[in-house]
C-alpha positions as CSV (number, residue, x, y, z in Angstrom):
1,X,-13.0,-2.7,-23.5
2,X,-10.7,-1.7,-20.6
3,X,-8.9,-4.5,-18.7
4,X,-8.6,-5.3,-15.2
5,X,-5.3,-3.7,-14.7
6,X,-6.5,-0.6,-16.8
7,X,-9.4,-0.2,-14.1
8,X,-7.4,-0.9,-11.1
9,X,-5.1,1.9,-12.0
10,X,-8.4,4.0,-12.8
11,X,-9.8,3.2,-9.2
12,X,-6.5,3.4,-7.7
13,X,-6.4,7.0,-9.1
14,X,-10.0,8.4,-8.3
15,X,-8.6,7.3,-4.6
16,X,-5.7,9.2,-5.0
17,X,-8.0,12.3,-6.3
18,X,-10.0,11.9,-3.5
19,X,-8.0,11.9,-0.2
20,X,-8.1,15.1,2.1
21,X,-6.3,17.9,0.3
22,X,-3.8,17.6,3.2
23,X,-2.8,14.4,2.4
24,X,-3.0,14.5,-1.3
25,X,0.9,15.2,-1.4
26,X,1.9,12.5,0.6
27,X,0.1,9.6,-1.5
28,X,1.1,11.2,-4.4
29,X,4.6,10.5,-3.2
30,X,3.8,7.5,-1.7
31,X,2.4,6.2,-5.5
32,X,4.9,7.6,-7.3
33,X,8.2,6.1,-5.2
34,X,6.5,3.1,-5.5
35,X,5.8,3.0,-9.2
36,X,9.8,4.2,-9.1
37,X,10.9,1.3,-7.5
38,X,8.7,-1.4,-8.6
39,X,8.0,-0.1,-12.2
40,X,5.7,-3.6,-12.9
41,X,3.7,-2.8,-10.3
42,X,-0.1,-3.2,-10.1
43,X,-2.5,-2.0,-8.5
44,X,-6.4,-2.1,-7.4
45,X,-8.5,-0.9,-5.0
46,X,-10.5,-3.1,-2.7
47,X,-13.1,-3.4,0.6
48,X,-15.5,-0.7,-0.8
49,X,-17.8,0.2,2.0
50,X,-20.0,2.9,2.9
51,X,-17.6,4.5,5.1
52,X,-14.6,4.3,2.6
53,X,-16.6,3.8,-1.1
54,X,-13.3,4.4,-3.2
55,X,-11.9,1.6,-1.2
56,X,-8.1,0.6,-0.4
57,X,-5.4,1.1,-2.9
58,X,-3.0,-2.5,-2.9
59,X,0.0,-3.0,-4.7
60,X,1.4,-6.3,-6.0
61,X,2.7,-8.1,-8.6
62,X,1.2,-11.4,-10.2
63,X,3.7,-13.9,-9.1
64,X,3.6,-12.6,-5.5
65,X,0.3,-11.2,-4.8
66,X,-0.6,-7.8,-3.2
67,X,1.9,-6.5,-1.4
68,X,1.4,-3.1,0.1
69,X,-1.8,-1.3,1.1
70,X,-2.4,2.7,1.5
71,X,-4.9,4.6,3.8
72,X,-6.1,7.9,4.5
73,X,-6.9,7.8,8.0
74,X,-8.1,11.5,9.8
75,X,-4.6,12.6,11.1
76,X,-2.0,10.6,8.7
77,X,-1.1,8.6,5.8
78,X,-0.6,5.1,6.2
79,X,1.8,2.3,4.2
80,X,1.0,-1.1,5.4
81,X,3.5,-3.9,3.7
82,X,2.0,-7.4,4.0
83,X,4.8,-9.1,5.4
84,X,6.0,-6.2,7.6
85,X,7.6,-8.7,10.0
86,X,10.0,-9.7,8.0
87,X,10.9,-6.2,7.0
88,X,14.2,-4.8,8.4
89,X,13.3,-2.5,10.3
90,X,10.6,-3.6,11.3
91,X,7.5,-0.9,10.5
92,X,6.2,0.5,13.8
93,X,1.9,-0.1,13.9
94,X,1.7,-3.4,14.5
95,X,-1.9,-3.1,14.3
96,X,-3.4,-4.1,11.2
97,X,-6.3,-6.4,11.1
98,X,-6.9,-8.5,7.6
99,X,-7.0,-11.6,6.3
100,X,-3.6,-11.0,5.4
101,X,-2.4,-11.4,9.0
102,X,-3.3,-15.3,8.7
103,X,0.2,-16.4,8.4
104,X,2.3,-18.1,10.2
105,X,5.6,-17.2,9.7
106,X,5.3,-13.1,9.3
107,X,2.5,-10.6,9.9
108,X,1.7,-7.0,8.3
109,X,3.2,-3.9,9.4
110,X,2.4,-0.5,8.5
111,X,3.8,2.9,9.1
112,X,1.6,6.1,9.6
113,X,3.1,9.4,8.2
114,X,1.5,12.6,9.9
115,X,3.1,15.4,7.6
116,X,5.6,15.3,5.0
117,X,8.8,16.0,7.8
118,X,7.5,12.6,8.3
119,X,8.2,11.1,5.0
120,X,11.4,9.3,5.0
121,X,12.0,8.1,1.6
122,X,15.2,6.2,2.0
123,X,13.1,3.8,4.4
124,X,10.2,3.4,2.5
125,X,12.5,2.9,-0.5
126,X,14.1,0.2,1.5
127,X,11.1,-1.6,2.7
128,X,10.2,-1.6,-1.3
129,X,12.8,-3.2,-2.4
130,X,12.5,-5.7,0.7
131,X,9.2,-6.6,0.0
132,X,9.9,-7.5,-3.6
133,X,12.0,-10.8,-2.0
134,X,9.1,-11.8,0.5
135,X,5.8,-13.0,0.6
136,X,2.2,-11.1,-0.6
137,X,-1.0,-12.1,-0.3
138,X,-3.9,-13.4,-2.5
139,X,-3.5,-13.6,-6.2
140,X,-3.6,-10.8,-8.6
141,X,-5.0,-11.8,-11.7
């Protein structure tokens, strides 16, 4: 019998697998900086839907909660981090609906990247590492 964290990588995967062929190289490197930088990550997908049935890929870890969210939207790539407030810089979109955007004292943040000229990986690696000191949302079990 798989476990939860066995199928959350699976679904997180088949997302992966199934983005736009354009922007299958970006969360590939997306996935793979974060797994880098946060190797006891975990991960799930969630908010299947008609529209979007292999869901949204989140990223957390048990003590924290999810902490980072991926989408394929039509023209670019998108890495939302839950407390993006408190994130320095600050990550541009500030538009990110969710129950995660309940709090208080910070709100979610994401970035969109549009090619991979757009990809800087010293700030997303940044942002990682930030969000392992701040806040997530929900718990992982």
């Amino acid at each position: 019998m798989k476990n939860e964290n066995q199928i959350g990588e699976q679904n997180v995967q088949a997302w992966i697998d199934g983005v736009k062929p354009e922007h299958s190289s970006i969360v590939s490197r997306i996935d793979k900086l974060i797994r880098e930088v946060i190797p006891e990550i975990r991960c799930t997908t969630k908010w299947h839907k008609p529209s979007q049935p292999l869901g949204v890929p989140f990223y957390g870890l048990p003590d924290k909660g999810w902490m980072i969210a991926l989408w394929s939207f039509k023209d670019s790539v998108g890495i939302g981090f839950i407390a993006g407030t408190l994130l320095h810089p600050e990550p541009p979109v500030t538009k990110m609906a969710g129950p995660w955007n309940r709090a208080i004292e910070y709100k979610a943040r994401r970035i969109d990247i549009h090619n991979d000229k757009d990809f800087d990986e010293k700030l997303i690696r940044s942002w990682l590492k930030q969000a392992l000191e701040l806040p997530g949302w929900s718990k992982i079990d």
